[in-house]
N, C-alpha and C positions, 0 to 999 in steps of 0.2 A: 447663257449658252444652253442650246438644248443637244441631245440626243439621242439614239435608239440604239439599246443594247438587245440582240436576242440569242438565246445561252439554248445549248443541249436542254432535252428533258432530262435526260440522266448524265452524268457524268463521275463515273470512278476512277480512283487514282488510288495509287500508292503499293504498298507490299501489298499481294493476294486480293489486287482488284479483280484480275480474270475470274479468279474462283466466288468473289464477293459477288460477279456484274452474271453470273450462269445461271441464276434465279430469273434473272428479267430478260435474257438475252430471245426463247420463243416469242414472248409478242411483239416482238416489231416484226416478225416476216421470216417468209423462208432461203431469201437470199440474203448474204451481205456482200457488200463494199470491205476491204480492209484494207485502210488509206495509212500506207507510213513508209520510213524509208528502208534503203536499202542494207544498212546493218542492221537493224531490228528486223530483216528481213533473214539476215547469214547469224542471228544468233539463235533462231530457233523460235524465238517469241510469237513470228505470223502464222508458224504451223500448230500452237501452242493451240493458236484461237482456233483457228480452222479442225484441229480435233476435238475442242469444245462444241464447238457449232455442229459438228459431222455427228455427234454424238446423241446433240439433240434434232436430229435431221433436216439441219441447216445446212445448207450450200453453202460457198464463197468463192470470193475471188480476189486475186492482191494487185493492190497497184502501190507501187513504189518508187513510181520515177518521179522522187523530191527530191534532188538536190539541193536544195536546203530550202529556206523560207517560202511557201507557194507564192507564185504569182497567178496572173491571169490565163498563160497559156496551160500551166500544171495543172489549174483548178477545171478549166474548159477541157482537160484531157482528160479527167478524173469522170467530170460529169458525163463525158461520153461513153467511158468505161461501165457507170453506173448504170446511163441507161440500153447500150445493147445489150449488157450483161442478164438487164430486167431485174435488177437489184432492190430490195425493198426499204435495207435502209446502212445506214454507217458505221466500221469501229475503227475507230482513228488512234493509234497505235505511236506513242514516242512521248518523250518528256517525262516518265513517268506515269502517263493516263492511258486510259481505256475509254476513251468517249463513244458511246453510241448516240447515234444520232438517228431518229426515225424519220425517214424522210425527207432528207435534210435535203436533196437535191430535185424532188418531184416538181416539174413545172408543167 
């Protein structure tokens, strides 16, 4: 059986990722994506980043309409978010992780 895994370049998790992933966070870009749901959205945690980013004179924008598991229509609504936004790259927000993703949607 074959096939193709392809993974984040970076990916932080666990206690005091945000503060771990704010060294790497200016070279990906000056906008981001911040993809997660809607209670990690009412617990403070998406503003958490977006003052991190503002900090380093990174912009953002949140999308959060996952109701749970993405499918195809969430992910096509995400990547359109990304790109009117002019978004440069991802932090995907829930589970415990901090995934940034550099350009994870550019086509």
């Amino acid at each position: 059986m074959s096939f193709n895994f392809t993974c984040a370049p970076r990916t932080i998790f666990g206690e005091k990722a945000l503060k771990t992933a704010a060294p790497y966070i200016a070279d990906f870009g000056k906008k981001a994506l911040i993809v997660t749901g809607k209670i990690i959205t009412k617990t403070g945690l998406a503003a958490k980043v977006q003052d991190v980013l503002s900090v380093r004179g990174i912009s953002s924008v949140i999308f959060n309409d996952l109701p749970g598991e993405p499918d195809d229509k969430m992910i096509n609504a995400a990547l359109s978010v990304f790109k009117s936004e002019k978004c440069d790259f991802i932090i995907g927000l829930g589970g415990g992780t901090l995934l940034i993703r550099q350009r994870l949607l550019r086509r």
